[in-house]
Each structure stands twice: as structure tokens, then as C-alpha cells.
LOVEX-442055 format. One record per residue (C-alpha): residue in three letters; x, y, z. Coordinates in steps of 0.2 Angstrom, whole numbers, plus 2048, in hexadecimal, padded with zeros to 3 digits. Layout:
REM LOVEX-442055
ALAXYZ;...
END
This chain:
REM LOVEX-442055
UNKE1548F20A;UNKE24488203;UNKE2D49420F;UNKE2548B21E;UNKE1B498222;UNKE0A49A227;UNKDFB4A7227;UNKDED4A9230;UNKDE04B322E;UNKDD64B923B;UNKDC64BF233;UNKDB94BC241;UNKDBA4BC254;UNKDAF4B8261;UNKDA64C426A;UNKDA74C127E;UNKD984C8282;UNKD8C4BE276;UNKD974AF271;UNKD924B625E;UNKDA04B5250;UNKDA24C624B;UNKDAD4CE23B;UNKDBD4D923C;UNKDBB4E9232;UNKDCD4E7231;UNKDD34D5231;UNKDE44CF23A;UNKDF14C4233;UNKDFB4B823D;UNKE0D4B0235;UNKE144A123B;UNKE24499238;UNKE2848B243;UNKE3547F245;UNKE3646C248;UNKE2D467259;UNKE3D461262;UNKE3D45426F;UNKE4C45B27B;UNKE53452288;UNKE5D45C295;UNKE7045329A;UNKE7C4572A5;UNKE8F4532A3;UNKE964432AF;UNKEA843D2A6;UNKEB143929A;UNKEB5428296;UNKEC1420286;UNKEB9416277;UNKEC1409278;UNKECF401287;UNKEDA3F427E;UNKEE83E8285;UNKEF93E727C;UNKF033D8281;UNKF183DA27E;UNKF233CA280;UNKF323C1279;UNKF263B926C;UNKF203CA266;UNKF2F3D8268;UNKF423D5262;UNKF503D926E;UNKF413D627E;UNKF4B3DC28B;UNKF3B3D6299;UNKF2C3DC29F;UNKF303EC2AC;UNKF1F3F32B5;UNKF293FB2C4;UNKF334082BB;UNKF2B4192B8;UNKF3B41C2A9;UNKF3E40C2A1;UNKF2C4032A3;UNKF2B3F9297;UNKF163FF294;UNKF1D410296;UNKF1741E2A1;UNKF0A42829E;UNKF0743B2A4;UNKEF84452A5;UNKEFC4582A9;UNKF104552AD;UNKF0944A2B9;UNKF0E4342B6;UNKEFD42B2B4;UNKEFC41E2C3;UNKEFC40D2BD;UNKF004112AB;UNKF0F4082AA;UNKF043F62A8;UNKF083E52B1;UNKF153D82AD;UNKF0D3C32AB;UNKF1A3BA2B1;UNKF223A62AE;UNKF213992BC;UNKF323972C0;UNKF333832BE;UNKF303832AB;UNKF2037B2A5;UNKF1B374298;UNKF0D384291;UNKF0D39628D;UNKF063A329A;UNKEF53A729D;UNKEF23BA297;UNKF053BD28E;UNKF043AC284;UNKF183AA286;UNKF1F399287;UNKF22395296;UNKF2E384295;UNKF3E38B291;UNKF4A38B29D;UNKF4D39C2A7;UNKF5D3A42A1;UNKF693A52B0;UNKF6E3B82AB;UNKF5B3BE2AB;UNKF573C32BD;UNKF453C12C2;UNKF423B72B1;UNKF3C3C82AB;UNKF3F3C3298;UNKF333B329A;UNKF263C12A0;UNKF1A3C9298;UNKF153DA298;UNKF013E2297;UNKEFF3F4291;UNKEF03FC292;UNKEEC405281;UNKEDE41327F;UNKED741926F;UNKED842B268;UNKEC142A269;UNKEBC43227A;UNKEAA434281;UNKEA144128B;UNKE94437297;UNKE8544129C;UNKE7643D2A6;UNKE6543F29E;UNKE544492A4;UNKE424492A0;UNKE3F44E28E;UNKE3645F28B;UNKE2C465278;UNKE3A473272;UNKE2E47D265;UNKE3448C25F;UNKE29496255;UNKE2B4A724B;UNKE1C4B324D;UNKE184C4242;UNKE064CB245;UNKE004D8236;UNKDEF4E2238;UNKDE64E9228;UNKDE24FD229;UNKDD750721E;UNKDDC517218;UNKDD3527212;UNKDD5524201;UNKDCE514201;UNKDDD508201;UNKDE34FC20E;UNKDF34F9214;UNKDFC4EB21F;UNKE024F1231;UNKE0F4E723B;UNKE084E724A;UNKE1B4DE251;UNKE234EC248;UNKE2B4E123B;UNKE324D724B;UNKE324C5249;UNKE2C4BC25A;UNKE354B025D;UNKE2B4A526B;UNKE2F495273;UNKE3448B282;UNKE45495285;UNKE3B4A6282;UNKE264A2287;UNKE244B6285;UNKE264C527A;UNKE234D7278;UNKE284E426C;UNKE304F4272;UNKE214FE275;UNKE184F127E;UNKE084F0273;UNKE094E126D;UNKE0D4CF27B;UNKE0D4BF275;UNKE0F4AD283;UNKE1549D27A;UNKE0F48C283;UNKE1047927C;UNKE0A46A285;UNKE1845E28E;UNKE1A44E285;UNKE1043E287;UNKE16433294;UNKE16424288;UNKE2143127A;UNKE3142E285;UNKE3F428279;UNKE4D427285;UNKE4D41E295;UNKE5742B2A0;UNKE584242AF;UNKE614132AA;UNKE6A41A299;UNKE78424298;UNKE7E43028A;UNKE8F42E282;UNKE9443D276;UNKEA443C26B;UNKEAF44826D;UNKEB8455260;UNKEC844F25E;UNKED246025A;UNKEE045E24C;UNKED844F242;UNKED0454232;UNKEBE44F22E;UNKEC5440223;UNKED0439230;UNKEC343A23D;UNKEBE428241;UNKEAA42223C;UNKEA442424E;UNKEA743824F;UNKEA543A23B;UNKE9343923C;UNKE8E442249;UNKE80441253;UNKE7743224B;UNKE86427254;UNKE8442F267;UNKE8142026E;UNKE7641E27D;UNKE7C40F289;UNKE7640929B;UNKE7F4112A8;UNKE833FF2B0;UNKE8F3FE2A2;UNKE9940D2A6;UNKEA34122B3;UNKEAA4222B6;UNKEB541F2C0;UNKEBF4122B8;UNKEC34042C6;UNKEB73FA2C0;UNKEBA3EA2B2;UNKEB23E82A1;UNKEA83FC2A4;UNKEAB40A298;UNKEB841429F;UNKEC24082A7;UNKED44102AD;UNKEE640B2AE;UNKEE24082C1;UNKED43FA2BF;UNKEDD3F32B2;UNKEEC3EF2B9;UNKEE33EC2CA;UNKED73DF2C2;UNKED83D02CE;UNKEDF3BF2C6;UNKEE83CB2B9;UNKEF43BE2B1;UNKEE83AE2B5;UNKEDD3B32A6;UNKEDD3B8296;UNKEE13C828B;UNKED53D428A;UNKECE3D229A;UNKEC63E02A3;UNKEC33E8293;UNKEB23E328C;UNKEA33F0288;UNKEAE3FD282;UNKEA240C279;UNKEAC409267;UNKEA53F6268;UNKE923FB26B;UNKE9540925C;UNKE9D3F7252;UNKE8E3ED257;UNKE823F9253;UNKE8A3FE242;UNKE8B3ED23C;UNKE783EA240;UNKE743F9235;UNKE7F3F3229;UNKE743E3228;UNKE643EE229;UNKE5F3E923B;UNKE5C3F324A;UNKE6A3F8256;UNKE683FB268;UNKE7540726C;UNKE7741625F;UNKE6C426260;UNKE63423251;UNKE5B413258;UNKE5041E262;UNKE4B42C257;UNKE5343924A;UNKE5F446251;UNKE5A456251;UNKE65462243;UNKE6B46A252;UNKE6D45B25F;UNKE7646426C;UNKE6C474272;UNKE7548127E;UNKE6A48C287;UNKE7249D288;UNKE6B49F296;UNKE6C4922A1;UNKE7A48B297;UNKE7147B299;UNKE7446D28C;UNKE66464283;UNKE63454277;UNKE59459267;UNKE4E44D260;UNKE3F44E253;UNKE3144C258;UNKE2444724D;UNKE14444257;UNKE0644E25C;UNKE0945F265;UNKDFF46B26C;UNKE0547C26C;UNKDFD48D26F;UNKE004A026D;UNKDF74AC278;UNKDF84BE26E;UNKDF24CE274;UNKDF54DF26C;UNKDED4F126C;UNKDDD4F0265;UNKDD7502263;UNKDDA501250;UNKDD14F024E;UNKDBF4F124C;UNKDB24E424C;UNKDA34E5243;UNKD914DF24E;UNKD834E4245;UNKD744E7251;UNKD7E4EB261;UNKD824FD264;UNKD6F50825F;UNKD6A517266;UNKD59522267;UNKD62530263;UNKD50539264;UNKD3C535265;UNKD2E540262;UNKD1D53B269;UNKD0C541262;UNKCFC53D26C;UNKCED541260;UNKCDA53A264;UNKCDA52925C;UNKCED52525D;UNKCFF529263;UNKD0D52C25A;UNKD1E52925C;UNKD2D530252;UNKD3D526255;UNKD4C52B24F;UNKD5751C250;UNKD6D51E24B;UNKD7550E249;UNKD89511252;UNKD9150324A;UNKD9A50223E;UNKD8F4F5231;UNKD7A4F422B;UNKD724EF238;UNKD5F4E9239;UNKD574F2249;UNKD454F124F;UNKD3D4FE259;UNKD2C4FB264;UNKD23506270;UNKD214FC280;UNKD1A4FD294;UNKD1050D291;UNKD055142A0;UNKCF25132A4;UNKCEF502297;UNKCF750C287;UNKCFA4FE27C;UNKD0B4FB276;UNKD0F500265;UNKD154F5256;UNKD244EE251;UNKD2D4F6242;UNKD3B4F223C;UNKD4C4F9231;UNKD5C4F722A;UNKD66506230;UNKD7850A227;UNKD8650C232;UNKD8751D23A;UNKD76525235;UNKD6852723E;UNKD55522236;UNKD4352523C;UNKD38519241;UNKD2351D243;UNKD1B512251;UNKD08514253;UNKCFE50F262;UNKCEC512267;UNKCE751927A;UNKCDC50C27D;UNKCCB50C284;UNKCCD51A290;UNKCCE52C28C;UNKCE1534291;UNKCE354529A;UNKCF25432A2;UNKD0454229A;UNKD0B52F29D;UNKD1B528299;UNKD2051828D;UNKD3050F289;UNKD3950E278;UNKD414FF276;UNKD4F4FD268;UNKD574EC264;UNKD5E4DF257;UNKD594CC255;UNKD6D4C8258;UNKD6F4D7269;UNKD5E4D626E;UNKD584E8276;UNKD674F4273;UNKD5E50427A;UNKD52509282;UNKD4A51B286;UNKD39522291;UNKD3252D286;UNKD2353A28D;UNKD1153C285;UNKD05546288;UNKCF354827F;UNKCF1554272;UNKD0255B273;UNKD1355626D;UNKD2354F277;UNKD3554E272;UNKD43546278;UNKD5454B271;UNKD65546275;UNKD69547289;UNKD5955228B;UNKD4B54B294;UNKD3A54B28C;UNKD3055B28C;UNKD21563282;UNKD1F56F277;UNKD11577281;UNKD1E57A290;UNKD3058228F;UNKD3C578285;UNKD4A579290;UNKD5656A292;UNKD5856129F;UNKD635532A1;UNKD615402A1;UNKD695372AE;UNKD7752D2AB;UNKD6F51C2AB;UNKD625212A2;UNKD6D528295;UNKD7A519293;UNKD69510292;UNKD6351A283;UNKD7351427C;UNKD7E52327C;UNKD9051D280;UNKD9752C286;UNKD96535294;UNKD89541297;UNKD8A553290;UNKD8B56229C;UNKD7C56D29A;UNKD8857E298;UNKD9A57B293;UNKD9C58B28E;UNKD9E58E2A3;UNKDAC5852A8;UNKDB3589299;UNKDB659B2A0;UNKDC45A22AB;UNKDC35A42BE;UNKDC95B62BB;UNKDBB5BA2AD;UNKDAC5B32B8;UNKDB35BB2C9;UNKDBA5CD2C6;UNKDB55D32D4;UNKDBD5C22DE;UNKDCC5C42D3;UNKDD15D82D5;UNKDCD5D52E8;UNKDDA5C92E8;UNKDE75D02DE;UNKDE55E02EB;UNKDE65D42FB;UNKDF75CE2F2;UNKDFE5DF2EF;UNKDF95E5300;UNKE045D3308;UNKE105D7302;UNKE115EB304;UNKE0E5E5315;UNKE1C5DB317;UNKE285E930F;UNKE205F331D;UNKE245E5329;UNKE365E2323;UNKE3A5F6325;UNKE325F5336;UNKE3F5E533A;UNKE4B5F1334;UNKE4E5F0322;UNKE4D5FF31D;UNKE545FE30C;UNKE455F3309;UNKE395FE311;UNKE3E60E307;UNKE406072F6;UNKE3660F2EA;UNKE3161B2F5;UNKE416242FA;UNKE3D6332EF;UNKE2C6362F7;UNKE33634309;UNKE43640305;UNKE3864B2FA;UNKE3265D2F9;UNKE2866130A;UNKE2566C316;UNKE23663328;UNKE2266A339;UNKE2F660340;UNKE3B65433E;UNKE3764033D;UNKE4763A343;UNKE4B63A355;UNKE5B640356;UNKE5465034C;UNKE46653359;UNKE4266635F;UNKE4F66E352;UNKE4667A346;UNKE45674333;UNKE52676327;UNKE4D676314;UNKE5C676307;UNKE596822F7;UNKE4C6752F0;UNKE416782FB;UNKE48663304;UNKE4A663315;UNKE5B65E31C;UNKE6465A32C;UNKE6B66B332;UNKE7C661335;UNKE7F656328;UNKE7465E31A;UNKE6C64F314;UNKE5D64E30F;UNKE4F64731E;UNKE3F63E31F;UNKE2F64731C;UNKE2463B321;UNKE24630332;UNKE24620335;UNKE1561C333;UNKE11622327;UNKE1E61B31D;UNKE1660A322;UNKE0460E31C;UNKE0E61230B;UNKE1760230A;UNKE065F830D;UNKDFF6022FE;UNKE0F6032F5;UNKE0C5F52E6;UNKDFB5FB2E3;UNKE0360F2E0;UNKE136082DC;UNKE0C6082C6;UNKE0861B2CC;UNKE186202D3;UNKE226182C2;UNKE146212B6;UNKE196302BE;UNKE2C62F2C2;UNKE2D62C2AF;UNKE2363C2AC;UNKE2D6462B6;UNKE3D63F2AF;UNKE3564229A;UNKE336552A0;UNKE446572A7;UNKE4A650296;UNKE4165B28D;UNKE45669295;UNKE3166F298;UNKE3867C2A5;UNKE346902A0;UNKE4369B2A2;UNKE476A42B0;UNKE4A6B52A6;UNKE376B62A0;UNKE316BE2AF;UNKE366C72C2;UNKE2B6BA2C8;UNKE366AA2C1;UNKE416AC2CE;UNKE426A12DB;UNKE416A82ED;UNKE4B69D2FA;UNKE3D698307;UNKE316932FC;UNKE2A6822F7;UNKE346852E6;UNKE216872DB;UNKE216932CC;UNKE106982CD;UNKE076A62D3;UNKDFB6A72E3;UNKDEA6B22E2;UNKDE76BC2F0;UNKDD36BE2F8;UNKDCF6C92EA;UNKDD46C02DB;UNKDE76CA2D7;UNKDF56BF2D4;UNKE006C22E1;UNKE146C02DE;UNKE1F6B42E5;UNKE2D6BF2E8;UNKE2A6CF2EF;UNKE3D6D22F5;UNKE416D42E3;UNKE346DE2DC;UNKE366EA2E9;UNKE466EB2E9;UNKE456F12D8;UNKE366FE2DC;UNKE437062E5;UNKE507052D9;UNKE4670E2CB;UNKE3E71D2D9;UNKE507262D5;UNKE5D71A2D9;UNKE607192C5;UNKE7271F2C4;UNKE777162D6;UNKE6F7072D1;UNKE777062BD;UNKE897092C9;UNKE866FD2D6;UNKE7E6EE2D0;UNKE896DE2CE;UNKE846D42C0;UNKE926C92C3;UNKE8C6C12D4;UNKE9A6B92DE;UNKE966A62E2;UNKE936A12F3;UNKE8E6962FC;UNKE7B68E2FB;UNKE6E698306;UNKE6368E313;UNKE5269331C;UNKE4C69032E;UNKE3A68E32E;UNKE3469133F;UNKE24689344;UNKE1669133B;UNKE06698345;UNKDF668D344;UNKDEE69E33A;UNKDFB69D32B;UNKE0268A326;UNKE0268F313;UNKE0F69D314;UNKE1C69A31E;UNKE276AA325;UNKE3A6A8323;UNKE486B232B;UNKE5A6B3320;UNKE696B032D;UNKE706BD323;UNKE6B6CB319;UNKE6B6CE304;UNKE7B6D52FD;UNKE756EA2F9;UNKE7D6E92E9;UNKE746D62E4;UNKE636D52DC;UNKE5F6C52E3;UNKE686B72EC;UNKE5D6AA2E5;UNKE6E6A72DB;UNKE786A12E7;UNKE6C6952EF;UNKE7268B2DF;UNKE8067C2DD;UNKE8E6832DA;UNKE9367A2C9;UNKE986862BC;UNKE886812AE;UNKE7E6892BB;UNKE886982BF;UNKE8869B2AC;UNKE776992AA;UNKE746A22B9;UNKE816B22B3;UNKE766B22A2;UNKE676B52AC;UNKE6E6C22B4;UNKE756CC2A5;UNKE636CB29D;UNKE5D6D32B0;UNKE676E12AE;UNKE646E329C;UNKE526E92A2;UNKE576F32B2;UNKE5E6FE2A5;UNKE4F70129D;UNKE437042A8;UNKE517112B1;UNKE547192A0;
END
């Protein structure tokens, strides 16, 4: 393109396996942009060295007022002094040429001053018939580098874009870089985009022996140098151009360290050490200076001949003729290179949305139905092409038992992703069939050959299929499935894996198929850990061992004797709530041993939804108040002694026998007489005292339901009941308790009147 770019379009690939071109479904797009092939040559910096080293000579011939030549003085030299860093420059000062003494008759050597005139008896050391040679640099400086092998520098800018089909019909172009430009080359031989699905490797052939430009081992490079505070149009020609005028000289010719006549990059030193100084001419010592091979060469281009020092004699600088490697920060000499170059790209990217079309190559016998009649057999072949393009298939019947002959070829074009029928006919041959026999089903393409291939099972006068995964069986036996193995089925060509004959069973829950297994286990977990509760309240953590059970083992119950040790021997104590309490302290005690306590802690998370379900009950009720009231009847009082239960007992022949005998006699005897004592004497108003207790003495084997009990002392004459004052003795109770009272008394009047 007039950009520089360039496409190519991949359309067709090869096919490992075959060595067939085959089609892309969906074709990829490569775009290039390269730049120029360079040939680089790596340098590294030696010195610097000045353009040109010339002689200025000063003497009475050349300078008014000469006062003579003075190269001993570092103030008044007559060369001057020069200083590099605040320090003086040795040798800087020059070299005088002095006059024989006895005048002759010629001028001196190197100075050219004349030499005959008499010396003038006021200038000591004839220093005014003396010449003095200054060493004079120019403002041009050179960096001198060594040179290495040359190496290809390609760079080249890669994008790779991958057509996709959509669900309406359109296509669209996908970046398959992620609109990321590769930029690929000898600095950077890889690259990967930020998901790592695409990788792409850069190499380019080294370059031809016989392609090397430069000799770098006997040429030197010499570099002009920027020369800060000069505009462009003051620069001098030889840094004005640029890199066209680097020139490239033998290294014989140089010397870096400047002792050394007639080198580029002589120094004050080996100039004014030069042996034979004064005996030979000016400008001695000061021959191949760089700014006269950049003269000679100019003037040659100037007259349209070659040069021999310049750059451009050996090829055309590169636009960018000094490359710095960021890196590295190596340093490389750019030029074009316009020969032959190999270069190659090794791209590799996710393929999964790239297919490629084979027509012939994936066919399956999805299914094959054989018929074995009298004269012939029949075989119904169901054949589904898995590519993705028509494909022509053949089918053929083939290596059939007991001499059967193999069937004939037939062939189809099947559309991609359908399935079609092909009818193969064979004959039995000469002998008569009884038993069933197998054949094979062979399914190919002229391109694949034999894709798939399937046994298929016959048997005479009945009919066989073969579907799917499922072996062959007949219609005269069960036609239950059994599975092909697994070579057989990859053989048949089915690429995936083979089916499971039941899915629907491991797609049930472990819990669902063992309820049993699963509630025996959730039991043997409650029971671990009510046994360590038990375990841990035998250690001696009791807090852990009652909790959640505290009201069951502090509750309502009569026992024969005390569980704790200490309490050994002494007779029971029960409070007014029928509880058992320490005769000392009144607290409630255990109704239950040890032991017991630990068989209940082992089954306490398997009761323990139970006891909640029925602590809440209780609690609704006591809300609710679903308690009759005391007043309704003689027999809703309590009797202290008694397990604290408002129901009646039946005796042997079916009457209801009362709970509280003391109380209904007592008013037996009151009504017999005792009317007017008893209307005098009766205390409605019950004084409040303290909270009776009963001593249950150890029942006899005969009677363990009811208990006898003996007062400690006896009922007040004038009281109905003492059942009252086995209450707390908080005044909501005493109230309720004095109600209950008044509404007694209403009916003792009655029945007395």
C-alpha cells in the first residue's frame, strides 16, 4: 500500500497429518509494516582526537615590537599557556628556533628568520633572532570508535486480525493482538499480548560474508562532534552534513595518545618533543590530520570521483545512523542495506475460534440396521458427516464371517452436520446360514481414506441394530443396551467419550440413595459428642455437663435418698413445690445420680429438639395463664407433702378419691354443730409465716405411690388450711391467696346457715 503496509491473507493451511491444503471457515489476516533492512555495526568509544593540528610561527619578520621567543615561562610564554580544568597543559607553551650565534649568511630552518644580522649586544640569549612555534588546534573534534561485526537490524510491525461469523449472518474482523502493534526485531525477537494468547518470535539471517562494507579490523571510526553554542549556519561543512561526512580512516593513522608525529591526535607533548624540531621545516609532525582526509575527499566529489575516506563511499547512512540500545546502551552504525534478506515470523495464537474445513475426514456410523432375508442381506447405514463442509463418503460392507460376500460400494454427498442413509446389499453365498456372524462397515473419503469403521451383527431371518454406543442386538432378544468399548467406539468415529449407561445415578445425592447410612450417621455424630459432654462433666466440668439439663436434674421428684455424698443417710427434704432441697442450705438438689446423668448427656442432642419443644410449651401455658383457679373447688388446694398434681386418684372401686382429706374433714366437723364457734373463730386473714417443709421418711416397699408425712408442727385451730403459708411470701401472692380465702369463707357461711 502506499502506507507501506502489507496484507496477507491466509486462506488455506496445511494439514499435518495429511500434507493436504485445506480451507479456513474463517480466514486470518496478517499486516506488516517493515522498515529498511539495516546493516548495523556495533562501535565502541576509544578518544578523541582534534581535526586539524596546525603550526603558527611568530618572529621579528612577522610580529611588531618582537620582544623574542620565551618557551620557559608559564606567564609570559610567548605561545601562551594553555589549561584544561584549572590545570596548565604540559608542553603548551611551544618551542623557540633559535640563530647560530656567528651570523650566516641564510634564514633558519623551521622560523624562516634572517639569520645574518649581527646580534644586538642588549638582547640576551639572542632571543629576538629566535623564532617561536605554537601549536594551534581547531575548534572540529572527533570521537574515535572501534568497529564490530555488522548484524541485519529489521524491525517490523505486526497486527494479526481473524474474520468471525455472527448469528445474523455478518462477519466482522477480530484483533487477535488486541489492536497491539508487535513490534518485532533484533532488539525485541518476541512478543505477547497481555493475556498471553497470542506469541509471536522474529529471526533474520546474519549477513553474507562477502556483504561486509567496513573493514573493522584495520578502520577506525571518527565522528564529529556537536559543537554546543555555534548555530547551524556557522557550523563548519564537516559537522553540517552530518553523517554522510563520518569518515572512516585506518587506525595506523591515528593515535590516541598523541606522542606520535604526523597521526590524528597529535598533542602539545609530541609536538614540541619531535626530534630534529628546528632542523626541518614548518608543519612538521602535523600531516594526516582528519579535516584534510574530509578536504581530499570533498574535492574528489566535487570532481565526481570516488573518495576513499567519507562514510558515504561505502554505503548510504541509515536516517538514524547512530542507534542507542536502551538496553544495553550499546552504540550502533546504521546503514541500508539493499540486498537480499531472509526474515521470518513464527506466529502462534489460540485457535479454538478458527476452524478449518476437511471435507471427508470426520464421518460417523451413527447407526446400522441389518436384515438377513433368504436371497440377500441388507444393511441400513446411517452415516452423519461432523465437519463442517459437503463431503462425498462411501460406505461398504466388508470381512463378513462364513464366505458372506462383501457388499457394494455406494456412494454420497452428505451436508455438513446431517446424517444420511446408505442401503448395502450382499448375497449369503453358496451355503445356507443358521448362525448369526458379524461384518465390518467401513466408511471413508477418497481424500481420508476409511474414517470409521463399526462390526455390525447379523442373523438369518431376524433383524439387528446398532445404535449409538450400544452394541448390536436383535429384535428377537431384549433390546437392552450395552456398551461398546472404547476403541471400538472412537473407531466408529464418535469423538467423545463414551456415555454412561445411567446418569441419572450419580447424579443423586449420597444422603437420597443411603437413608439408612445417612441417619445412622447423623445418630453416631449426636451420640460423639453427648459423649464427650458426658466425658467433660466426668473431668469435672460440670457446667458443661448440666447444661440443658439442669431443670431435669433439679426438678420435681421424689427419691429415696440423696445423690450427693455429703447428703448421705439424712432423710429427704422437699420445698413447697414438691423440689427436693439440702436440709441446710435449702437449695434445690440432684434427683438423679451420676450415672445417670451421664447416660443423658450421651443421648442429649438426640432429646435435646424434645426438651426445647416442650420447655417452650410449658413457658406458652404459663403465659397464657391455662391454670384453673384455686377457688373452684375443696379439692384445688394444694396439700403440702404431695407431688403438687391437681388431679384426682380412683380408688379399687372406681370413686374418686380426694387429695386433701385434712380439709374436707375439718369442715365435716365444722358443719356437725360447730356453726356459731366456727363463723366466731375462723381467721380469714391468715397471718404470713414462714414456708412449711415435709420430711418424707423412707416409704415401705407395700406403698411407694403415697407417701405418709409427719408435720413438725400442728395446724393452727382457728386456720382452714396451711397450704397458704407454704407460699413465697411476696405480697401478689398473699393477695391473691387472702381473695381466695374471703371467697372460702363466703361458703362456710352457707352451708352453716
Amino acid at each position: 500500500t502506499p502506507e507501506g503496509l502489507e496484507y496477507i491473507y491466509v486462506k488455506e493451511v496445511t494439514d499435518p497429518s495429511t500434507g493436504f491444503n485445506v480451507r479456513l471457515l474463517n480466514p486470518i489476516v496478517i499486516r506488516l509494516r517493515q522498515e529498511q533492512v539495516v546493516l548495523a555495526y556495533p562501535f565502541k568509544f576509544l578518544s578523541a582526537v582534534n581535526g586539524k593540528a596546525s603550526e603558527i610561527v611568530i618572529n621579528s619578520e612577522n610580529k611588531k615590537n618582537y620582544t623574542g621567543c620565551d618557551d620557559t615561562s608559564s606567564v609570559s610564554s610567548t605561545c601562551g599557556k594553555k589549561f584544561d580544568k584549572g590545570r596548565p597543559v604540559p608542553y603548551s607553551e611551544g618551542f623557540c628556533c633559535f640563530c647560530p650565534e656567528t651570523p650566516v649568511r641564510k634564514k633558519q630552518t623551521r622560523g624562516g628568520q634572517d639569520c645574518s644580522k649581527p646580534a644586538d649586544p642588549t638582547d640576551i640569549g639572542q632571543k629576538k633572532k629566535a623564532s617561536a612555534h605554537c601549536l594551534h588546534l581547531s575548534d572540529v573534534w572527533y570521537s574515535v570508535s572501534a568497529l564490530t561485526d555488522p548484524l541485519i537490524n529489521h524491525n517490523v510491525f505486526m497486527e494479526v486480525y481473524n474474520q468471525r461469523h455472527l448469528i445474523n449472518g455478518s462477519t466482522i474482523w477480530v484483533s487477535l493482538t488486541h489492536a497491539e502493534e508487535f513490534n518485532l526485531g533484533i532488539q525485541s525477537p518476541s512478543k505477547y499480548d497481555e493475556n498471553k494468547t497470542i506469541v509471536a518470535t522474529f529471526y533474520t539471517a546474519n549477513p553474507k560474508p562477502n556483504t561486509n562494507l567496513l573493514s573493522v579490523d584495520k578502520k577506525r571510526l571518527l565522528i564529529p562532534q556537536p559543537m554546543p553554542g555555534v548555530g547551524v549556519d556557522k557550523l563548519p561543512l564537516p559537522v553540517k552534513n552530518g553523517a554522510t561526512d563520518f569518515l572512516l580512516l585506518e587506525k595506523s593513522l591515528i593515535e590516541p595518545s598523541g606522542y606520535k608525529c604526523d597521526t590524528a591526535g597529535v598533542s602539545y607533548e609530541g609536538f614540541a618533543t619531535q626530534p630534529n624540531r628546528c632542523e626541518k621545516i614548518a608543519q612538521t609532525c602535523l600531516k594526516n590530520q582528519p579535516l584534510e582526509f574530509w578536504q581530499m575527499d570533498h574535492e574528489k566529489r566535487k570532481a565526481g570521483r570516488k573518495g576513499e575516506y567519507l562514510l558515504m563511499n561505502y554505503g548510504i547512512p541509515y536516517k538514524d545512523p547512530i542507534t542507542i540500545i536502551e538496553d544495553t546502551k550499546e552504540h550502533w552504525l546504521s546503514l541500508e542495506y539493499h540486498l537480499e534478506q531472509l526474515t521470518m515470523l513464527n506466529v502462534e495464537f489460540n485457535a479454538d475460534q478458527i476452524v478449518a474445513l476437511t471435507p471427508g475426514r470426520y464421518g460417523q456410523i451413527t447407526k446400522i440396521i441389518s436384515e438377513a432375508l433368504e436371497k440377500k442381506i441388507v444393511f441400513h447405514v446411517y452415516l452423519t458427516n461432523k465437519g463442517l463442509s459437503p463431503a462425498n463418503f462411501y460406505v461398504r460392507a466388508i470381512k463378513c464371517e462364513y464366505g458372506v460376500l462383501s457388499s457394494n460400494n455406494v456412494s454420497k454427498i452428505v451436508p455438513p452436520q446431517r446424517m444420511e442413509e446408505f442401503i448395502l446389499e450382499t448375497k449369503p453365498g453358496v451355503i445356507e446360514l443358521a448362525e448369526a456372524f458379524h461384518c465390518s462397515i467401513v466408511a471413508g473419503s477418497s481424500q481420508y481414506g476409511i474414517v470409521a469403521k463399526r462390526d455390525v451383527l447379523v442373523r438369518p431371518k431376524d433383524r439387528c441394530i446398532c445404535n449409538m454406543h450400544c452394541k448390536c442386538v436383535c429384535v428377537g432378544e431384549s433390546l437392552t443396551c450395552k456398551s461398546m468399548s472404547e476403541e471400538d467406539f472412537q473407531a466408529a468415529g464418535f469423538k467423545a467419550s463414551l456415555p454412561e449407561l445411567s446418569a441419572d445415578h450419580y447424579r443423586r445425592l449420597w444422603i437420597i440413595t443411603h437413608p439408612f447410612l445417612f441417619i445412622l450417621a447423623i445418630l453416631l455424630f449426636l451420640f460423639l459428642l453427648g459423649f464427650t459432654k458426658a466425658l467433660l462433666g466426668v473431668m469435672g466440668y460440670k457446667f458443661i455437663s448440666y447444661y440443658g439439663l439442669k431443670s431435669r436434674i433439679y426438678g420435681k421428684r421424689r427419691i429415696k435418698h440423696y445423690f450427693e455424698p455429703e447428703l448421705k443417710g439424712m432423710d429427704v427434704i422437699y420445698n413447697n413445690e414438691g423440689h427436693p432441697i439440702n436440709p441446710d442450705t435449702k437449695e434445690r438438689v440432684r434427683v438423679f445420680s451420676e450415672e445417670i446423668i451421664f447416660a443423658l448427656n450421651t443421648v442429649f442432642f438426640c432429646l435435646w429438639p424434645y426438651l426445647k419443644i416442650a420447655g417452650y410449651c410449658t413457658k406458652w401455658k404459663k403465659e397464657h395463664g391455662r391454670y384453673d383457679d384455686i377457688s373452684s373447688s375443696e379439692d384445688d388446694y394444694f396439700l403440702p407433702g404431695t407431688t403438687g398434681s391437681d388431679t384426682e386418684e380412683l380408688s379399687t372401686d372406681g370413686k374418686k378419691i380426694s387429695k386433701h382429706p385434712a380439709v374436707i374433714s375439718w369442715l365435716r366437723d365444722k358443719c356437725k354443730g360447730k356453726g356459731k364457734e366456727a363463723s366466731e373463730s375462723v381467721d380469714f386473714e391468715p397471718s404470713v409465716q414462714t414456708p412449711s417443709v415435709t420430711v418424707e421418711k423412707r416409704p415401705s416397699a407395700g406403698d411407694t405411690r403415697r407417701a405418709s408425712f409427719e408435720r413438725k408442727e400442728p395446724l393452727p385451730k382457728e386456720t382452714i388450711s396451711d397450704s397458704i403459708l407454704e407460699t413465697d411470701s411476696s405480697v401478689p401472692l398473699l393477695a391473691k391467696e387472702k381473695e381466695r380465702w374471703k371467697k372460702g369463707a363466703h361458703k362456710l357461711r352457707t352451708v352453716m346457715n
